[in-house]
C-alpha positions as CSV (number, residue, x, y, z in Angstrom):
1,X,-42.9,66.7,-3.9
2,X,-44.1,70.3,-4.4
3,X,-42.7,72.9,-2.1
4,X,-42.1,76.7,-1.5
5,X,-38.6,77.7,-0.6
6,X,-38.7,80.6,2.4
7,X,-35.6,83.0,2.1
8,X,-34.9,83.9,6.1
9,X,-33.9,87.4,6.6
10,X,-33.8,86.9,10.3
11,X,-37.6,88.1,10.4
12,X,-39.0,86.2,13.8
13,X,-42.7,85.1,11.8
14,X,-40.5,83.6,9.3
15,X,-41.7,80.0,10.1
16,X,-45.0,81.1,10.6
17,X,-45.2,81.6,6.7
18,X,-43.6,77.6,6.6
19,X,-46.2,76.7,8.7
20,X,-49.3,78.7,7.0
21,X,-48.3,77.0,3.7
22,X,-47.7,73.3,4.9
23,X,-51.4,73.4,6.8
24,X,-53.0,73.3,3.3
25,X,-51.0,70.8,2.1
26,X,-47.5,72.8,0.5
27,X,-44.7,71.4,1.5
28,X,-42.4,74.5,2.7
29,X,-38.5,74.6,3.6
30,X,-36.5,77.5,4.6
31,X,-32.8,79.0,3.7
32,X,-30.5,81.2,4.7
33,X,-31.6,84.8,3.0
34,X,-28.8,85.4,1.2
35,X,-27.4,81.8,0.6
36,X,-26.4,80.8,-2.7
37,X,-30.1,79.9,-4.7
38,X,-28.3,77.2,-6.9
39,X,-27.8,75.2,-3.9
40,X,-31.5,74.9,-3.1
41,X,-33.2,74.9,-6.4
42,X,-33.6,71.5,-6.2
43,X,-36.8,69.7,-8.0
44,X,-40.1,70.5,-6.6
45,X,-39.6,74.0,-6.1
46,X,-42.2,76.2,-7.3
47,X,-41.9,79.5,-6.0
48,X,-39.6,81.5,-3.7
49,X,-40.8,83.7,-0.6
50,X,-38.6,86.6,0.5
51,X,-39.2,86.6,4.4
52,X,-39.0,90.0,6.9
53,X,-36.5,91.2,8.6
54,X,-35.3,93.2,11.6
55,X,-33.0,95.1,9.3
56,X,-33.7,98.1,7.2
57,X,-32.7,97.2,3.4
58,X,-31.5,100.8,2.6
59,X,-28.6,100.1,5.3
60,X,-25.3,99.3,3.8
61,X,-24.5,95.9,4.3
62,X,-28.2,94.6,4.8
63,X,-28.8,90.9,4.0
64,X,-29.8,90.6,0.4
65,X,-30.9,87.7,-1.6
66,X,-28.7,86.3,-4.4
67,X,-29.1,88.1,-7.8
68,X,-30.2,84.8,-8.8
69,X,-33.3,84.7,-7.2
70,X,-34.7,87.5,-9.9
71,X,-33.3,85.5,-12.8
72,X,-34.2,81.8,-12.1
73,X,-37.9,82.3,-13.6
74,X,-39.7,81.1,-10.3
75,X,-42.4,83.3,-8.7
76,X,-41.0,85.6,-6.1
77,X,-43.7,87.4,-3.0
78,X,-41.6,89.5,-0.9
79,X,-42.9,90.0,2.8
80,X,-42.1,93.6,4.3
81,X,-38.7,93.7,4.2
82,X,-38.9,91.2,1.6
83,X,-41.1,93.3,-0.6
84,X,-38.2,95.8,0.1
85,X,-35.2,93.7,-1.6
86,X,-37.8,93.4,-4.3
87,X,-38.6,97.3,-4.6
88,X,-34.4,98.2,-4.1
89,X,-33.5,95.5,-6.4
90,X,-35.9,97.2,-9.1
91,X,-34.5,100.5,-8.7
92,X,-36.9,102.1,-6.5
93,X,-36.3,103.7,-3.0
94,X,-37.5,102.5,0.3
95,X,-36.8,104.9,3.1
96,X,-37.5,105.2,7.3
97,X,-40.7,106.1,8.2
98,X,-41.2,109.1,11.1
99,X,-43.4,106.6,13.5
100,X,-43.4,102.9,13.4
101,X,-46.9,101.4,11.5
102,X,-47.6,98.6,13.8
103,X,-50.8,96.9,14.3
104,X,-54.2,96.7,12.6
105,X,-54.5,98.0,9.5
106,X,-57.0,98.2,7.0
107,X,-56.4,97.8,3.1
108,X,-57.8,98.0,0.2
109,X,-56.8,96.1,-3.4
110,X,-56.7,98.7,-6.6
111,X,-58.0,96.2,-8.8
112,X,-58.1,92.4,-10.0
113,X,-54.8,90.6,-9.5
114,X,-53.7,86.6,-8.6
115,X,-52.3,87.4,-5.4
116,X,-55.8,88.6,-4.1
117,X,-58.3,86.7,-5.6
118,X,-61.6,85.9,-4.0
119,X,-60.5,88.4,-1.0
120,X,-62.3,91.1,-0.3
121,X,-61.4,94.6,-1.7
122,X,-60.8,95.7,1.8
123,X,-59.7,94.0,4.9
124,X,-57.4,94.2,8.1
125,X,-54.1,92.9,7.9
126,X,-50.9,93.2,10.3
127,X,-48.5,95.9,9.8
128,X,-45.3,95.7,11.8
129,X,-42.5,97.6,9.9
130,X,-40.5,101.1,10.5
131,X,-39.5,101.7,6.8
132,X,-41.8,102.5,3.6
133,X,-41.5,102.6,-0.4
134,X,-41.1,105.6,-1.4
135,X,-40.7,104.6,-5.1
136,X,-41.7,101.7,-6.5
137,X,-39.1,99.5,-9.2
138,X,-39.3,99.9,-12.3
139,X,-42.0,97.8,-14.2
140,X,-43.7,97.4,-10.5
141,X,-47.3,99.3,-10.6
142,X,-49.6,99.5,-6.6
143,X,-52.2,96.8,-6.5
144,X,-52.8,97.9,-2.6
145,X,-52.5,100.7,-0.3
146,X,-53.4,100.9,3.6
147,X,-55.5,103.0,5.3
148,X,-52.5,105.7,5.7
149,X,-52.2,105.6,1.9
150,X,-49.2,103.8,2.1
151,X,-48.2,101.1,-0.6
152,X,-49.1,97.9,0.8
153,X,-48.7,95.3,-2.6
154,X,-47.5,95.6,-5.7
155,X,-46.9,93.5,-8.7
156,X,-44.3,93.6,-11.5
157,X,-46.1,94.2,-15.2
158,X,-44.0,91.0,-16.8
159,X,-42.1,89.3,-14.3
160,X,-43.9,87.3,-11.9
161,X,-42.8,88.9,-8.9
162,X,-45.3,90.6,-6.1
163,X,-44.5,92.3,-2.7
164,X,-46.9,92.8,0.6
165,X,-45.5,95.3,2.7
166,X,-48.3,93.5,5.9
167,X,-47.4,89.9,7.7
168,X,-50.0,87.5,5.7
169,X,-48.9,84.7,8.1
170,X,-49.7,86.6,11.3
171,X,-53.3,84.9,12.4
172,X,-54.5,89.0,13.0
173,X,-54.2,89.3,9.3
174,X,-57.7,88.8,7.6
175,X,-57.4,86.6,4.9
176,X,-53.6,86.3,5.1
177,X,-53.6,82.2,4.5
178,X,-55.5,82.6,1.4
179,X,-53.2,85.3,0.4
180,X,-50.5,82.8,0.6
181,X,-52.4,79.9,-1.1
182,X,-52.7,82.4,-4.3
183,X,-49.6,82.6,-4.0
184,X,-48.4,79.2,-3.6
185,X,-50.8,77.1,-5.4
186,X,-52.5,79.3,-8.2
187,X,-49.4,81.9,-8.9
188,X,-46.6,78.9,-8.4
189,X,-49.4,75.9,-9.3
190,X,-47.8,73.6,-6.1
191,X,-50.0,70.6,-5.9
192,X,-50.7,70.3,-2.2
193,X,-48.7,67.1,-1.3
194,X,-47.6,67.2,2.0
195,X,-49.1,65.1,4.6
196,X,-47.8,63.9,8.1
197,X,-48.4,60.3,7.3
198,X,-46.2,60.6,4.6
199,X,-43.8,62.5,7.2
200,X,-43.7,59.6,9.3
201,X,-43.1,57.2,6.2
202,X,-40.0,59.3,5.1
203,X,-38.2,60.3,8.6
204,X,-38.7,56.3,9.8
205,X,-36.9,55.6,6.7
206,X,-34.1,58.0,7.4
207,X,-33.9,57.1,11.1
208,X,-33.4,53.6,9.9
209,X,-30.6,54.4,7.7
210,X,-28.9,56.5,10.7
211,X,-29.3,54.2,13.6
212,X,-28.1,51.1,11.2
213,X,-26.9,48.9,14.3
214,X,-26.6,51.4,16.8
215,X,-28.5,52.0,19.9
216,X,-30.3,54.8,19.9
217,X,-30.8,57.0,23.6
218,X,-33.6,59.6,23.6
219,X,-33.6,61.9,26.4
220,X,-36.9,62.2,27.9
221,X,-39.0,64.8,30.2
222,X,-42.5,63.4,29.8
223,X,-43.7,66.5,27.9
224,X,-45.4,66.1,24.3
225,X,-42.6,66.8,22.1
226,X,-40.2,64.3,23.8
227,X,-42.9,61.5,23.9
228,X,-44.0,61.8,20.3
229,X,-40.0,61.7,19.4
230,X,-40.1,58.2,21.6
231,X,-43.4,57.1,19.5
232,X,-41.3,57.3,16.2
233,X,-38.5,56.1,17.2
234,X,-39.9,53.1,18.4
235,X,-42.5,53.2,15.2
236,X,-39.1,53.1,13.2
237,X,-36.8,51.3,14.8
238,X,-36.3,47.8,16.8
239,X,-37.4,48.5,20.3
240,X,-34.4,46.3,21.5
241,X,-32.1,49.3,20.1
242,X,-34.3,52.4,21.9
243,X,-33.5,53.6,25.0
244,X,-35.3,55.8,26.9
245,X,-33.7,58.1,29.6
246,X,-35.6,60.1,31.8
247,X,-33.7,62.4,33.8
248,X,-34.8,64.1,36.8
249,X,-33.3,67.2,37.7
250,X,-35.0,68.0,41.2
251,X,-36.6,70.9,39.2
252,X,-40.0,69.1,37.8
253,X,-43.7,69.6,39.2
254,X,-45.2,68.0,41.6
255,X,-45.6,64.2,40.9
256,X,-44.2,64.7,37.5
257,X,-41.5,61.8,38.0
258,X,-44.3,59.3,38.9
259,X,-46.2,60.4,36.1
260,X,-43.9,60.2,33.6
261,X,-42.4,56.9,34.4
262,X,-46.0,55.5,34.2
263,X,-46.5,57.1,31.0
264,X,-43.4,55.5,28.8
265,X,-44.4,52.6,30.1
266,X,-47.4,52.8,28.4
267,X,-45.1,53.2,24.7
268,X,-44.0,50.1,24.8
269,X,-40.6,50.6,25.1
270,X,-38.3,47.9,26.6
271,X,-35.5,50.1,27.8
272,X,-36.5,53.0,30.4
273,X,-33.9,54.4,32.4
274,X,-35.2,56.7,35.4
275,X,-31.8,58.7,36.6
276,X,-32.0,60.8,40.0
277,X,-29.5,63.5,39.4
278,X,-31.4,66.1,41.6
279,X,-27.8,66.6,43.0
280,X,-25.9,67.1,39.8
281,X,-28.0,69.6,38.5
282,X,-28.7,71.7,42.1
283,X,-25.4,72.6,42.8
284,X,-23.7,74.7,39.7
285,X,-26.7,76.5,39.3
286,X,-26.4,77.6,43.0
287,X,-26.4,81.2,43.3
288,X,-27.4,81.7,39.3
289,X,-29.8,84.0,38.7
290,X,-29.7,84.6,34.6
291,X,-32.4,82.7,32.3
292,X,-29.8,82.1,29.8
293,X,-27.0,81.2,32.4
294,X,-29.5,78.3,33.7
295,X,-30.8,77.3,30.5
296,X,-27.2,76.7,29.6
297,X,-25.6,75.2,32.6
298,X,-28.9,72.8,32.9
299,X,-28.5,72.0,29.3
300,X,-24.3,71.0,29.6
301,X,-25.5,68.7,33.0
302,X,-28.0,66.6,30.9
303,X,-25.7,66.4,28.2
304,X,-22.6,65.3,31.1
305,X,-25.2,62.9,33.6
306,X,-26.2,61.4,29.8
307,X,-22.8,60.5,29.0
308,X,-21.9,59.1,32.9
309,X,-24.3,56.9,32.9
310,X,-24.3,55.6,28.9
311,X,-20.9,54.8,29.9
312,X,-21.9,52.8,32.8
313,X,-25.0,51.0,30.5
314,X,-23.8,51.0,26.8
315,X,-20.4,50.7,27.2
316,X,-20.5,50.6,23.3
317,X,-21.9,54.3,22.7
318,X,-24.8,55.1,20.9
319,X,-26.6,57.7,19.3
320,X,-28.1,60.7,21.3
321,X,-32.1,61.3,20.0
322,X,-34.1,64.5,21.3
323,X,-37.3,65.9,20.6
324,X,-36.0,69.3,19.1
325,X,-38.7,70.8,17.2
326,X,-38.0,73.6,14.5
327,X,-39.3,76.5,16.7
328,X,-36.9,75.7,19.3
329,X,-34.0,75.8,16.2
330,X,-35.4,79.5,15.3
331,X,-35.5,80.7,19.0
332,X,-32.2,79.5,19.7
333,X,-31.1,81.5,16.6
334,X,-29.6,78.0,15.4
335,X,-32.2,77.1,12.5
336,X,-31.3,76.8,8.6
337,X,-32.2,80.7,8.7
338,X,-29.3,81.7,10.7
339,X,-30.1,85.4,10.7
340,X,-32.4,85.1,13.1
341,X,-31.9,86.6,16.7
342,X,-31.7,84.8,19.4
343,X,-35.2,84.6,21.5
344,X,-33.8,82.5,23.6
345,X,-31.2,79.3,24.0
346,X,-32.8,76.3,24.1
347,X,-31.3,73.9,26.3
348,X,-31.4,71.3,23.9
349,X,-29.8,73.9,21.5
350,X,-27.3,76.1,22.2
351,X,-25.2,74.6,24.8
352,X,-21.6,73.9,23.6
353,X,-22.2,70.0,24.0
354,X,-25.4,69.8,22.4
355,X,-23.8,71.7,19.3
356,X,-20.9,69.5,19.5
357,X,-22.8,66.1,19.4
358,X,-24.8,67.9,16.6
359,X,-21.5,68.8,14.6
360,X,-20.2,65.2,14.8
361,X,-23.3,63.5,13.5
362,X,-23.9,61.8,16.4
363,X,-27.6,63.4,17.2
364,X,-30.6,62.6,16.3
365,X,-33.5,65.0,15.8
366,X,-37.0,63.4,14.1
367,X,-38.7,66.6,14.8
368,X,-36.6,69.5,13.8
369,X,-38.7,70.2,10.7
370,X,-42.2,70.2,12.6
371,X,-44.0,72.9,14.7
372,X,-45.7,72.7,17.9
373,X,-49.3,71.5,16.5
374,X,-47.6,69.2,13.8
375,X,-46.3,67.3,16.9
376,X,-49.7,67.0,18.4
377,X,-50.7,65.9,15.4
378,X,-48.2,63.4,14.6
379,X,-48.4,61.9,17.9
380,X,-52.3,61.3,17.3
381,X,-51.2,59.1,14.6
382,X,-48.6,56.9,16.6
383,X,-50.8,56.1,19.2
384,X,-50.0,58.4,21.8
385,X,-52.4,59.2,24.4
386,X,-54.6,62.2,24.3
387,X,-53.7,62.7,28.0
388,X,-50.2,63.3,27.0
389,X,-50.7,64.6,23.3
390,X,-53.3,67.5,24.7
391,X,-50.2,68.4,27.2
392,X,-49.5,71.8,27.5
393,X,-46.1,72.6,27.0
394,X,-43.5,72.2,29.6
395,X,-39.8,73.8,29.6
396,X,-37.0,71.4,30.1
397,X,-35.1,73.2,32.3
398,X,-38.2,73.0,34.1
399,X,-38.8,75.2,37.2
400,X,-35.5,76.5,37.4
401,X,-36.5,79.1,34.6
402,X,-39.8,80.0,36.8
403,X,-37.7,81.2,39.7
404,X,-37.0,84.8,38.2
405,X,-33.4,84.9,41.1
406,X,-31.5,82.4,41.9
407,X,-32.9,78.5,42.7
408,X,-32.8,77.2,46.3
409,X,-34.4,74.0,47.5
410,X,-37.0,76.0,50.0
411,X,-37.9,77.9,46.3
412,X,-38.6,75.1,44.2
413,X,-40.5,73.6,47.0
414,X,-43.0,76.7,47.3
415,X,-43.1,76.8,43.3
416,X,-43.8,73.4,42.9
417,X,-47.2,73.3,45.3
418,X,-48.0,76.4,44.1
419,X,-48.0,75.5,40.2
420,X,-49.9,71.8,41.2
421,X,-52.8,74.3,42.7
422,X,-53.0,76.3,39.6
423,X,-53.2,73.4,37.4
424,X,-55.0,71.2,39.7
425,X,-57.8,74.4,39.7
426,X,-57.6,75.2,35.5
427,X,-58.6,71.2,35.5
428,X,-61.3,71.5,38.1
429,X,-63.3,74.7,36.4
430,X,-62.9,72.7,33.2
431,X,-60.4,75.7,31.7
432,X,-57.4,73.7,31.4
433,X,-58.2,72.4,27.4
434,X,-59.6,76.2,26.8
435,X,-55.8,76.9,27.2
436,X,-52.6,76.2,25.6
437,X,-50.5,77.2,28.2
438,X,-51.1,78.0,32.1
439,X,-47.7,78.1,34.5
440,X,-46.4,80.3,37.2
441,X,-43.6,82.2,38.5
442,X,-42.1,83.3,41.1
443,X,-40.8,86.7,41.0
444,X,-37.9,88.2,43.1
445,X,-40.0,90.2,45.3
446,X,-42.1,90.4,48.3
447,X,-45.2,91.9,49.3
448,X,-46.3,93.4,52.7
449,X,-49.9,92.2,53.6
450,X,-52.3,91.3,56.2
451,X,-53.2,87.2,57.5
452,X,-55.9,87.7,60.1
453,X,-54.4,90.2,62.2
454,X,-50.5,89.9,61.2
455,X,-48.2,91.2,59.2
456,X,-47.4,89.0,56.4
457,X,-44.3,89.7,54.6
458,X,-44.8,86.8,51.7
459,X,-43.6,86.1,48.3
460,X,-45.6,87.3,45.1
461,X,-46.5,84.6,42.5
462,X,-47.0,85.5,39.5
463,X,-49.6,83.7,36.9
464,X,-49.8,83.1,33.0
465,X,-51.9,81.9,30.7
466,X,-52.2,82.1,27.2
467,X,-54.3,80.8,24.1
468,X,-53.6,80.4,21.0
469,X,-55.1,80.2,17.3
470,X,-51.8,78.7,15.8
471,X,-49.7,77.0,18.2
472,X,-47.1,79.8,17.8
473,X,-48.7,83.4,18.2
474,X,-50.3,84.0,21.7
475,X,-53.0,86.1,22.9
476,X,-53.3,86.5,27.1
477,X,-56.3,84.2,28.4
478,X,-59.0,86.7,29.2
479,X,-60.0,84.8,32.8
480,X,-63.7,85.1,34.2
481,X,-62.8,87.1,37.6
482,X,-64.8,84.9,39.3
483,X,-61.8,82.2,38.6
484,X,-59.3,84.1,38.8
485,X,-60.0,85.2,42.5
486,X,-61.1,82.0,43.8
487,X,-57.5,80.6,41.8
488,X,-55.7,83.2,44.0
489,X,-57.5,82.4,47.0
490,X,-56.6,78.9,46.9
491,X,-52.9,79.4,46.1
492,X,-52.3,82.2,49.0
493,X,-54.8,79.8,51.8
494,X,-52.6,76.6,51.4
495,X,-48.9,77.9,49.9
496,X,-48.5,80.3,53.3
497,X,-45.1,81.2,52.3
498,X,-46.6,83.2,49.1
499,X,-48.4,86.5,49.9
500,X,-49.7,88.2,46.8
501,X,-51.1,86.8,43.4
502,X,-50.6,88.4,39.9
503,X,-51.8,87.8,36.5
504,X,-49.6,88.8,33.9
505,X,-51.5,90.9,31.2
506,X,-48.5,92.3,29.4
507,X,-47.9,90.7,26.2
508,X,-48.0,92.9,23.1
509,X,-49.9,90.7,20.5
510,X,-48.9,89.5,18.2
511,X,-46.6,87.6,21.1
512,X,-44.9,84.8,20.2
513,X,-45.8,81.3,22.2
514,X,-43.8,81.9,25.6
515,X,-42.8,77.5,25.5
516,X,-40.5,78.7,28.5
């Protein structure tokens, strides 16, 4: 099959450009930036993408790709710091620029060329870097500028290398997909092969070679990305050998237990463990107050109540499935692109168990080469219900993470009617589907206010909601204030412990998809 190798530089849109290419029809794949190219110029590769970075390539000891990359006769774009490598690489000079160019930002094309073909001669893309060319390489000429006149493309006179100093694969960048598919399928000529039917045909076939005998135990919340991971397994694999474990931590919503029991059930699977470890999981995060702290401790406790009760059921072991998806790899700074900072750890990630069980072979992960809407996708195709597939996204450390201080029974209690109004009220003013993901928190303050005639001294609950174009960048939900004061009204009337309700607005778009 056709694909586009993606060399990560630790740049954070990195598998945006994986995901741009694959949704018209180019199988992508990402490296390590500066890993040795021999070991991934495998057949099928067309052409090589150089991704950005949050380091400045005229810094000594920079990532830079192998010398190979320039001599292996593939195409080559470079993306912003990408384009860098290119220029430095060439000889020229790229150097800091006195004020960041972020944002909009029109530009204009000098002339025909490949890489823009049937765009317009000017449009808006996204610029997001602190360093400039000041010199192009040698044999390089300008094929674009921006609006501040500086060098936003170029192309090299003989070699079939180009550079874009904007993010094509930002959704603010006008015509940034088409960009990319000159790039990948008239520069590199990739036939556009890659399908999610033919995804499921491949990883059912590798899951069948993995699981050869063994049980196979999928932990479960409920939440798309673990349900479509049960679909497959169960599409690939005798049910007999699946086992489905849902565990539940004394941190989910309101009803959610319920509802996801009655769910599975619905998959077909003939082995569904429901474990009450509210217990377990309460008392070494008492008095915990860090997000990564949490995310970490909750993450070791599945991993531990997992193993407890396996023992006690499958005396005989068995593989461990989850529904990681690539985007919780990146995040967790733990995906094939290992320069990548760390957003945030996953708890199906990071933890030192989790990594161990990876290290061993003993974990199984269908989805680790999908994104977000992929999943959706796939799970349309297995059968799973709309209800479920059209989910938004839920954390699995669930409300733990939306207590911004440390997690007390009398906490989770006021989050957890408070959230069930929110999304109880999105679903009644039909803006629930308009959304891809609504939640609240509750912050680590109080507010002074007035019920009737008394003081109120009540806790402040703050709301989010975002949409999304993408599945992975986020703009905030612009709500009618009609809603969003009639929302508030409801939550402070029937939660009496909360005082004061507050939309967050403060996201600086691009933002990335906030899963947790």
């Amino acid at each position: 099959m056709d694909r586009i190798l993606i060399l990560d530089f630790g740049g954070q849109t990195t598998q945006l450009i994986g995901r741009r290419i694959r949704d018209f029809g180019v199988y992508s794949e990402i490296a390590p930036g500066d890993a040795d190219i021999s070991e991934y110029l495998h057949e099928g590769v067309k052409g090589i993408i150089l991704s950005g970075s949050p380091e400045s390539s005229w810094k000594q000891g920079s990532p830079e790709p192998d010398k190979a990359v320039f001599a292996c006769g593939l195409p080559v774009l470079g993306i912003c710091y990408g384009f860098h490598r290119l220029t430095i690489a060439g000889g020229g000079e790229v150097q800091p620029m006195p004020h960041m160019e972020y944002g909009r930002s029109a530009v204009r094309h000098l002339g025909a060329n490949p890489l823009f073909q049937g765009i317009p001669k000017e449009f808006l893309s996204w610029m997001s870097h602190g360093d400039s060319i000041t010199s192009l390489g040698s044999g390089y000429e300008l094929i674009a500028e921006s609006e501040n006149g500086i060098p936003a493309a170029a192309a090299h006179i003989s070699k079939p290398f180009w550079g874009v100093q904007f993010h094509p694969e930002v959704s603010h960048c006008e015509f940034g997909v088409n960009l990319l598919e000159n790039f990948a399928c008239g520069i590199c000529a990739a036939e556009k092969q890659w399908t999610l039917e033919q995804y499921i045909e491949q990883e059912s076939a590798a899951l069948r070679v993995k699981a050869a005998g063994r049980n196979v135990l999928l932990l479960i919340s409920g939440g798309v990305d673990s349900t479509v991971a049960a679909a497959l397994l169960l599409n690939a694999l005798p049910r007999n050998s699946v086992w489905l474990m849902y565990i539940d931590t004394g941190m989910m919503r309101k009803g959610e237990s319920e509802e996801v029991a009655e769910n599975l059930k619905t998959l077909g699977a003939e082995n569904l463990l429901l474990i009450d470890a509210k217990k377990r999981f309460l008392e070494p995060l008492e008095g915990v107050s860090d997000p990564e702290k949490k995310r970490k401790i909750i993450g070791d406790v599945f991993i531990q109540v997992q193993e407890q009760e396996v023992a006690k059921l499958l005396p005989g072991g068995c593989l461990l499935a989850q529904g990681t998806l690539y985007t919780d790899l990146i995040e967790s700074g733990q995906g094939v692109g290992s320069k990548a900072q760390v957003i945030k750890s996953h708890h199906n990630v990071g933890t030192p168990l989790v990594q161990a069980k990876r290290k061993a072979g003993d974990l199984i992960e269908p989805l680790d080469k999908l994104y977000k809407d992929e999943v959706r996708r796939l799970g349309e195709l297995l059968g799973v219900s709309a209800d479920i597939v059209n989910r938004h996204p839920f954390p699995g450390p669930g409300l733990a993470i939306r207590i911004l201080s440390d997690i007390t029974e009398t906490k989770l209690s006021i989050l957890r009617e408070a959230d069930a109004i929110y999304i109880a009220e999105l679903r009644e003013r039909n803006l629930y589907h308009q959304i891809w993901q609504a939640f609240s928190v509750l912050l680590p303050v109080r507010s002074v206010g007035v019920t009737g005639d008394t003081r109120d001294y009540g806790y402040v609950l703050g709301l989010r909601a975002v949409v999304s174009r993408d599945g992975m960048t986020a703009d905030v939900y612009d709500f009618p204030i009609k809603d969003l004061l009639g929302i508030s009204a409801k939550i402070t009337n029937t939660v009496k412990e909360i005082g004061r309700v507050v939309y967050d607005i403060s996201s600086k778009p691009p933002a990335t998809i906030e899963w947790e």
